[in-house]
DRENDO-83958 format. One record per residue (C-alpha): residue number from 1; residue in three letters; chain; x, y, z. Coordinates in Angstrom, 3 decimals, padded with zeros to 6 digits. Layout:
N
@nr->NUM; rest->ala; kette->A; px->X; py->Y; pz->Z;
...
***
This chain:
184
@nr->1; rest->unk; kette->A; px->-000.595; py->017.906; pz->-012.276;
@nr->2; rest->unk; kette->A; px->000.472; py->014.450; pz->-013.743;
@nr->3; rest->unk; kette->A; px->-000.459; py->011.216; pz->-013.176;
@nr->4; rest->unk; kette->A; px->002.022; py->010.627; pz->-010.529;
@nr->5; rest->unk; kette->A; px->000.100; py->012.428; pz->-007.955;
@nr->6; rest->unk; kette->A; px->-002.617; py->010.610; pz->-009.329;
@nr->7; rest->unk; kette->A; px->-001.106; py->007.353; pz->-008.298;
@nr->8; rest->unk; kette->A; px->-000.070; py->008.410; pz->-005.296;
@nr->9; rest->unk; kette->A; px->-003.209; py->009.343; pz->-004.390;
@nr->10; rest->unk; kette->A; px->-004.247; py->005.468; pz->-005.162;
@nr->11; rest->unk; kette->A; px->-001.545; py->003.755; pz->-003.273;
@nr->12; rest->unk; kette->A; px->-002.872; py->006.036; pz->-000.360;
@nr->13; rest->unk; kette->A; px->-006.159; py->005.304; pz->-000.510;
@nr->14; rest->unk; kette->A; px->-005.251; py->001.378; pz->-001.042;
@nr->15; rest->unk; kette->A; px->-003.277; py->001.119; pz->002.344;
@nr->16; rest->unk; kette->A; px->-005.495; py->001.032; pz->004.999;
@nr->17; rest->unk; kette->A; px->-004.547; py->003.231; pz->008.333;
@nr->18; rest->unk; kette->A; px->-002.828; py->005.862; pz->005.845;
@nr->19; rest->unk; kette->A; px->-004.571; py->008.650; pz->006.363;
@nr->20; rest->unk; kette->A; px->-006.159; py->009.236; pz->002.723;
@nr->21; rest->unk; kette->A; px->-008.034; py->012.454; pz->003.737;
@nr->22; rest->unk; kette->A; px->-004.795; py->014.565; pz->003.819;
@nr->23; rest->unk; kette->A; px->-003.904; py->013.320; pz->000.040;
@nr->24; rest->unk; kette->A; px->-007.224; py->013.697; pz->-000.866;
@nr->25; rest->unk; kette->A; px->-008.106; py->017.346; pz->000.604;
@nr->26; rest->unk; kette->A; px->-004.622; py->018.154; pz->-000.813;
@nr->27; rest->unk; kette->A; px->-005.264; py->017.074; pz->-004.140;
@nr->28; rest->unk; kette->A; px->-008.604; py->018.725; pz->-003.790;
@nr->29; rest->unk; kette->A; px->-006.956; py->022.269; pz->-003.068;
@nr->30; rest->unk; kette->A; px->-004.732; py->021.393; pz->-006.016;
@nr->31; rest->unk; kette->A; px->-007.834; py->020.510; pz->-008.639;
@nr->32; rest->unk; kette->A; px->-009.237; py->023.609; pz->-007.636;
@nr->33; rest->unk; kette->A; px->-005.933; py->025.766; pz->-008.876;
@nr->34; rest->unk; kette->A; px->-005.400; py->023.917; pz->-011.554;
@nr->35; rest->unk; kette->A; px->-004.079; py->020.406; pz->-011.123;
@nr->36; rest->unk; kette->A; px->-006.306; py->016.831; pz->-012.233;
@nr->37; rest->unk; kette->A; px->-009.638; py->017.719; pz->-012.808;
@nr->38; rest->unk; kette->A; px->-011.508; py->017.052; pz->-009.591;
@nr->39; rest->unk; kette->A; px->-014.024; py->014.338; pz->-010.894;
@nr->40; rest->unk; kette->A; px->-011.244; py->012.371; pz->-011.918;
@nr->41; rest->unk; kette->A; px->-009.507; py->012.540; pz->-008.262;
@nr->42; rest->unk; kette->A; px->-012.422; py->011.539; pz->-006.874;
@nr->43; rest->unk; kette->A; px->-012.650; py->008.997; pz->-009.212;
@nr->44; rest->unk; kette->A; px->-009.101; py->007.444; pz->-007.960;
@nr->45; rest->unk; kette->A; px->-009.393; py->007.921; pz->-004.467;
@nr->46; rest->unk; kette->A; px->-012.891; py->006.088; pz->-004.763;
@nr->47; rest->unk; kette->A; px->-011.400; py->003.159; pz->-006.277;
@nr->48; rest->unk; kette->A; px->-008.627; py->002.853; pz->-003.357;
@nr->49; rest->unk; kette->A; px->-010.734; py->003.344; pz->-001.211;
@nr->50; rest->unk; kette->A; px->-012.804; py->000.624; pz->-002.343;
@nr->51; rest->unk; kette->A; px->-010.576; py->-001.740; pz->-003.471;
@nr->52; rest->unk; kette->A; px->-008.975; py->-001.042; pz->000.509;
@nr->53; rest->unk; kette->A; px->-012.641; py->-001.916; pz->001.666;
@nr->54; rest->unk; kette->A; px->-013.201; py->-005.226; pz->-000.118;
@nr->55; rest->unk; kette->A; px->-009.291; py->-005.981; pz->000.970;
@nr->56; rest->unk; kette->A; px->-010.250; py->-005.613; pz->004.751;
@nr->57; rest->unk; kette->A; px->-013.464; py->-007.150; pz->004.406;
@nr->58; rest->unk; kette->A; px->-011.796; py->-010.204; pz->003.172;
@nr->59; rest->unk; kette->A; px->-009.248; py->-010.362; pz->005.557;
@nr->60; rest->unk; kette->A; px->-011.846; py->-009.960; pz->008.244;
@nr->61; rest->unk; kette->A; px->-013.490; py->-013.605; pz->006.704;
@nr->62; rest->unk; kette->A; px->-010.865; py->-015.250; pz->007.372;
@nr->63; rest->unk; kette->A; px->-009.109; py->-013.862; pz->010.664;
@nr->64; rest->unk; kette->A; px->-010.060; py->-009.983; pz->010.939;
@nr->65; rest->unk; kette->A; px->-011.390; py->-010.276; pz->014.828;
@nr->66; rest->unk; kette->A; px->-007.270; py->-011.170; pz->015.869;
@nr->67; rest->unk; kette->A; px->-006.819; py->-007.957; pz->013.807;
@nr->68; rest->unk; kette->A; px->-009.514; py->-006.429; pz->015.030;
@nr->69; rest->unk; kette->A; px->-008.489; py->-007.150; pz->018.708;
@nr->70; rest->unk; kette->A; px->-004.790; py->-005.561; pz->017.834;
@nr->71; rest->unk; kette->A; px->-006.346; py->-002.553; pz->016.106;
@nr->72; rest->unk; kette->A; px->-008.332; py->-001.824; pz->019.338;
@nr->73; rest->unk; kette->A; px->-005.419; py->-001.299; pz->021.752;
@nr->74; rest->unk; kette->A; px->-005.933; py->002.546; pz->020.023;
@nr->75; rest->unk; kette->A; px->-008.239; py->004.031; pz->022.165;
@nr->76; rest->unk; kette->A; px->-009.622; py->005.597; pz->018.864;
@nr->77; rest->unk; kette->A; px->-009.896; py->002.447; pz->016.879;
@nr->78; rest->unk; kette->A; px->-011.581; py->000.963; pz->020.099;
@nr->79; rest->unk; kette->A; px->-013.760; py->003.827; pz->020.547;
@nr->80; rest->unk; kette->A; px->-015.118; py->003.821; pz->016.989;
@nr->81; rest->unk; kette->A; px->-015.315; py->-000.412; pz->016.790;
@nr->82; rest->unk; kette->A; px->-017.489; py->-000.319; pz->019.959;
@nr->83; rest->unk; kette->A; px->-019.876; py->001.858; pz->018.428;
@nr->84; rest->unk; kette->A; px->-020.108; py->000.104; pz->015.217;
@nr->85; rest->unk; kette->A; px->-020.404; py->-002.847; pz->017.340;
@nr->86; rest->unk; kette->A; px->-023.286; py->-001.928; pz->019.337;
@nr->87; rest->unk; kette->A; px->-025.202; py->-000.101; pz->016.067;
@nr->88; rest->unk; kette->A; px->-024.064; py->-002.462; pz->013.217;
@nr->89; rest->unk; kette->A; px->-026.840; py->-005.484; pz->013.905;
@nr->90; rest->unk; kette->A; px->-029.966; py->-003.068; pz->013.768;
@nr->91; rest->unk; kette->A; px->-028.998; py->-000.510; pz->011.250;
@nr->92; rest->unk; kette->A; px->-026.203; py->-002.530; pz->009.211;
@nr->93; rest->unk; kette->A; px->-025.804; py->-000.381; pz->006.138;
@nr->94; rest->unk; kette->A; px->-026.542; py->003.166; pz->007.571;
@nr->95; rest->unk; kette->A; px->-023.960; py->002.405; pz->009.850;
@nr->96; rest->unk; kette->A; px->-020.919; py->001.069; pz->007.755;
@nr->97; rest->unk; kette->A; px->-021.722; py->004.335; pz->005.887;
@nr->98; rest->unk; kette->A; px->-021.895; py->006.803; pz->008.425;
@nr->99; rest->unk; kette->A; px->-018.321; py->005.543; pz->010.213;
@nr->100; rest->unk; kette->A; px->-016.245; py->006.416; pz->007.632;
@nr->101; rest->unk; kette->A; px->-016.189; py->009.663; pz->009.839;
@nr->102; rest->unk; kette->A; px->-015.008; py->007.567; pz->013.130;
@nr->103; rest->unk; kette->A; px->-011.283; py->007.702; pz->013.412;
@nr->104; rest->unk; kette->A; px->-010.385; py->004.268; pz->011.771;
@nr->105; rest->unk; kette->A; px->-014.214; py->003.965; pz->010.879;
@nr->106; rest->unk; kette->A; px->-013.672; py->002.586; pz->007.639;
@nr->107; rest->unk; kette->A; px->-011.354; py->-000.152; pz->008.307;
@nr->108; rest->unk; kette->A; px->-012.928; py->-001.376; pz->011.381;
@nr->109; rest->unk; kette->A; px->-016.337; py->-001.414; pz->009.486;
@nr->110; rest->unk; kette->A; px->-014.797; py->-003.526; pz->006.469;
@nr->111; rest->unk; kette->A; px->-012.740; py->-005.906; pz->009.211;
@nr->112; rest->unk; kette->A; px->-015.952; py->-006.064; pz->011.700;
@nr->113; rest->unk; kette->A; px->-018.438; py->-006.887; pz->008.525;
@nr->114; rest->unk; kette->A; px->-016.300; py->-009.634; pz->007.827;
@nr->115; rest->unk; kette->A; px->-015.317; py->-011.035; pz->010.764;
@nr->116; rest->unk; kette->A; px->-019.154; py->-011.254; pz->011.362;
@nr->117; rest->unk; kette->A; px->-019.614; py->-013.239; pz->007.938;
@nr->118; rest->unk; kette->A; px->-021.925; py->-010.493; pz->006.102;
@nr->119; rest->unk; kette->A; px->-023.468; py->-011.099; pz->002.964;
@nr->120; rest->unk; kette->A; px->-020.376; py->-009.799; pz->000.582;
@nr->121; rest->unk; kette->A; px->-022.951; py->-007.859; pz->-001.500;
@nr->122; rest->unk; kette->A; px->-024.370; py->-006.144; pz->001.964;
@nr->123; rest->unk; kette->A; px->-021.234; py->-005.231; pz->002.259;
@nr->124; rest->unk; kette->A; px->-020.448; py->-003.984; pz->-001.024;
@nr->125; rest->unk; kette->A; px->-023.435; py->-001.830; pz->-001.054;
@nr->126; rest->unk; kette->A; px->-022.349; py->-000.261; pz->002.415;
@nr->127; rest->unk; kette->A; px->-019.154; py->000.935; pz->000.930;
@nr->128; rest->unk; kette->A; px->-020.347; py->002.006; pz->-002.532;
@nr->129; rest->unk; kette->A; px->-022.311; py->004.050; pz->-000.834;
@nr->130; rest->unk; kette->A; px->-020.288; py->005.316; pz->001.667;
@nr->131; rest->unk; kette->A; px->-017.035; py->005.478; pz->000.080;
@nr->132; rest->unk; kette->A; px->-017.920; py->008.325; pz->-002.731;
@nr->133; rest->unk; kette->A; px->-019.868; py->010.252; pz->000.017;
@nr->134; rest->unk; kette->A; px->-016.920; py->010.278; pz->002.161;
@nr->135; rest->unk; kette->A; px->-014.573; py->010.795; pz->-000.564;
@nr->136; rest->unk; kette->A; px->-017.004; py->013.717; pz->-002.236;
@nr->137; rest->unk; kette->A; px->-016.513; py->015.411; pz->001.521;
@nr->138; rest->unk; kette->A; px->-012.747; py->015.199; pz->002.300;
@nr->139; rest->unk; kette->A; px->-012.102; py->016.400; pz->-001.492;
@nr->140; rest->unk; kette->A; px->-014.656; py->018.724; pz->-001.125;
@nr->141; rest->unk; kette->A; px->-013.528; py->020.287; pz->001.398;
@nr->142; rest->unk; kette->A; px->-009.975; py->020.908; pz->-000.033;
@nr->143; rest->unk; kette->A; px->-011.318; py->022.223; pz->-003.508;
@nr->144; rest->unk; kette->A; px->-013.760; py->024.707; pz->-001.640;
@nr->145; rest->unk; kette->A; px->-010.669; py->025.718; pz->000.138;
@nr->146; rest->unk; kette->A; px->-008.157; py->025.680; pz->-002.493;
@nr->147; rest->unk; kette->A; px->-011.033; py->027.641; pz->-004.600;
@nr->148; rest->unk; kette->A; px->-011.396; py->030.510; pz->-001.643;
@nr->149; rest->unk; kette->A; px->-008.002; py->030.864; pz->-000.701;
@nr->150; rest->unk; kette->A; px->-006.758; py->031.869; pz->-004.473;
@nr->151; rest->unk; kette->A; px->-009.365; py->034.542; pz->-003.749;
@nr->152; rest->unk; kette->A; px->-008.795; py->035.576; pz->-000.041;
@nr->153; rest->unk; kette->A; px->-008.023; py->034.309; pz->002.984;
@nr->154; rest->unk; kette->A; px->-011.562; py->033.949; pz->003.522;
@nr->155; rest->unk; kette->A; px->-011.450; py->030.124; pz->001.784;
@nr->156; rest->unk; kette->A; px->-009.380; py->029.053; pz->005.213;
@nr->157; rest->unk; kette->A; px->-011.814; py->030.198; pz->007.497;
@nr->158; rest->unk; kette->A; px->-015.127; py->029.258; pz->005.448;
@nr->159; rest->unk; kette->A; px->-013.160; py->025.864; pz->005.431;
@nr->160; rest->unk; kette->A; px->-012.898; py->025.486; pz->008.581;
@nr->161; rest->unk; kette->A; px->-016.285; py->026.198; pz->009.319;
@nr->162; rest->unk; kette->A; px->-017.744; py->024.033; pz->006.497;
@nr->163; rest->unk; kette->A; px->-015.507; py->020.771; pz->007.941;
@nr->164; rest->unk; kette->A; px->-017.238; py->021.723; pz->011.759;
@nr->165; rest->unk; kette->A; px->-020.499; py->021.663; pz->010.655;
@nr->166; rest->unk; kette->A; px->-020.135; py->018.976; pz->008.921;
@nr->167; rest->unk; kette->A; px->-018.658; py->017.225; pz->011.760;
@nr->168; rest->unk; kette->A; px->-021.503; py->018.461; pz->014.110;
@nr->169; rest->unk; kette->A; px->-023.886; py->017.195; pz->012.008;
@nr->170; rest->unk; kette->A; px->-022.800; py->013.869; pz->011.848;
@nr->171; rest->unk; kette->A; px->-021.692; py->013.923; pz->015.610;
@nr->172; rest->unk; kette->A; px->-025.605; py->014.417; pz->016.229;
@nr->173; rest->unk; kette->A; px->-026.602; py->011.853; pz->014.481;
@nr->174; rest->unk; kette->A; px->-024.427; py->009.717; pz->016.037;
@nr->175; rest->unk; kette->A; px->-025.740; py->010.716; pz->019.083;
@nr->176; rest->unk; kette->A; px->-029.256; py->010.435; pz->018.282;
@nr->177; rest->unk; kette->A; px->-029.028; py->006.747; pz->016.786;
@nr->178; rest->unk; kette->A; px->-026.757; py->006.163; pz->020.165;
@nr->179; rest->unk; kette->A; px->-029.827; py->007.207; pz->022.208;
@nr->180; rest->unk; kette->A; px->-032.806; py->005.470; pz->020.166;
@nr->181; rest->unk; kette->A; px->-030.763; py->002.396; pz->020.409;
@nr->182; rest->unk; kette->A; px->-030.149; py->003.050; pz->024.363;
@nr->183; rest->unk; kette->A; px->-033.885; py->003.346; pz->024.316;
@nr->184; rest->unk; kette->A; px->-034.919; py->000.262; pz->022.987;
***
């Protein structure tokens, strides 16, 4: 590869509502046949990601809840800021970290932690956290592929299976911090 995918892969994971885990998985399947070593893509997406997060979580200090209210008219971006909503007082940091899996997760964590004035360095611990674990999975998931498929077809399909476990597992933990919470 060369470093224009590279920085492509930034400017992706800079702009937030750009769907960075397309580039990312992509770029994965490509480290795995021979393109940018993968540490190093992680590496970049990582730092768009992040610098995307402490972008949003600015804007959200000084005016993210109009943005916030816009962003909602998507039922997905509503769905996922309700939940944050409800979870974010009582488990803060486990939360920011675990909806970077919502649909629009990431930004409306980073816009709602602002909006509600959070410590910056709360914050910043949320998304160092959570942005190399979510990056880590969406690259992941494209190198394991890219790394089956040169050998069979079989890298599709364990793929597949790997991304809806995954997606169970975190599902259910949703669920069960939804209930505790409903519970207390």
């Amino acid at each position: 590869m060369d470093d224009v995918s590279l920085l492509l892969l930034f400017a992706v994971a800079v702009v937030p509502l750009v769907p960075t885990e397309i580039a990312l998985i992509g770029m994965g399947v490509a480290a795995a046949n021979g393109g940018d070593p993968f540490p190093l893509v992680l590496a970049v997406a990582a730092a768009g990601c992040l610098i995307c997060d402490i972008g949003l979580y600015l804007v959200g200090r000084v005016g993210g809840a109009h943005l916030l209210d816009r962003m909602r008219a998507r039922p997905s971006a509503d769905a996922s800021a309700r939940w944050i909503g409800r979870h974010l007082d009582r488990r803060g940091v486990p939360i920011l970290v675990l909806a970077r899996w919502l649909p629009a997760g990431g930004t409306v964590g980073a816009l709602l932690a602002g909006s509600l004035r959070w410590p910056g360095s709360r914050f910043l611990s949320a998304s160092l956290i959570g942005v190399p674990l979510w990056c880590a999975y969406a690259g992941g998931l494209g190198y394991l592929g890219g790394a089956l498929a040169e050998q069979s077809r079989l890298g599709v399909v364990v793929s597949a299976v790997l991304a809806l476990t995954v997606a169970v597992v975190i599902a259910a933990m949703i669920r069960r911090a939804t209930s505790a919470s409903a519970r207390a």
